[in-house]
C-alpha distance (Angstrom), angle and dihedral (degrees) to the residues before:
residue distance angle dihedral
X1 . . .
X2 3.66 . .
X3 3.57 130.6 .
X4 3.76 137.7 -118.6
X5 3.70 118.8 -115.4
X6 3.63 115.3 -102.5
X7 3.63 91.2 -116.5
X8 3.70 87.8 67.9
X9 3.98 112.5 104.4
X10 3.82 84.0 -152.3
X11 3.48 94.4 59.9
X12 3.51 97.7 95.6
X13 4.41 98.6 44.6
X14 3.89 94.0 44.6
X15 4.56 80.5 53.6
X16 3.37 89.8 54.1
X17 3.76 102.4 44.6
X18 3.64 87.3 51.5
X19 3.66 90.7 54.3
X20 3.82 94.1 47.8
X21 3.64 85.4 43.4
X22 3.59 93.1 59.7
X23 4.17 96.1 37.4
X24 4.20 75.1 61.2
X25 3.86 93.7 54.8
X26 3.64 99.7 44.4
X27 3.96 94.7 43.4
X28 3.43 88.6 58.5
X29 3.83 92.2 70.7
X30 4.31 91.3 -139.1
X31 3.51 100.5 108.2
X32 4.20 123.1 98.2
X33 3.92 105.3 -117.7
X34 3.90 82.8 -113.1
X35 3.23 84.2 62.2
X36 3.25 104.0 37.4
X37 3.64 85.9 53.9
X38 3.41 94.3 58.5
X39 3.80 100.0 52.8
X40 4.28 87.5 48.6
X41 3.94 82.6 54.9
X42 4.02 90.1 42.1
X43 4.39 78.4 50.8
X44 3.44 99.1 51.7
X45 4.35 92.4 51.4
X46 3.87 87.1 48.8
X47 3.69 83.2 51.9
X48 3.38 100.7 47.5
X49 3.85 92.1 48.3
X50 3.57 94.0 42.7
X51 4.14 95.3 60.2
X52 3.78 79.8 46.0
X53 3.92 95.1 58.9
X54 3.89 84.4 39.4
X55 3.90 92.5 50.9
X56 3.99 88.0 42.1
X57 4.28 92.8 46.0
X58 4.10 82.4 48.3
X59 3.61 98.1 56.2
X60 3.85 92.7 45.9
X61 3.39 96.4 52.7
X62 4.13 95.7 46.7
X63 3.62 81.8 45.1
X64 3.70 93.3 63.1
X65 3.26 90.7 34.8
X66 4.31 111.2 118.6
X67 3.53 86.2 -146.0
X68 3.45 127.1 -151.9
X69 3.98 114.5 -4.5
X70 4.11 107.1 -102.9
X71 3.91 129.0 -150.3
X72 3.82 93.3 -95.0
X73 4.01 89.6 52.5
X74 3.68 92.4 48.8
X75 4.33 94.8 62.9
């Protein structure tokens, strides 16, 4: 399954309802450990993307941050 472009602001909800999605499948016990495997793996790339998108949303928001308020702002 491919992923969103970073750019996307739904980047980060569609990651986590694929991870809840998958915390579903495997609590329900009917999955093959092969299988079950495979959707842990599938978890762990979600995760991995989704503390990127995190990391990347972080940045651009201390970015545009104005930071802390100077002399010249305070008058």
């Amino acid at each position: 399954m491919g992923e969103a472009p970073a750019d996307d602001p739904a980047t980060l909800a569609r990651l986590v309802t694929r991870l809840e999605a998958a915390a579903q499948r495997l609590r329900a016990g009917e999955l093959s450990p092969a299988a079950a495997a495979e959707e842990v793996e599938g978890c762990a790339q979600a995760a991995a993307h989704a503390s990127a998108e995190l990391e990347r949303l972080a940045r651009a928001a201390a970015s545009e941050s104005p930071g802390p308020p100077t002399q010249d702002r305070l008058v």
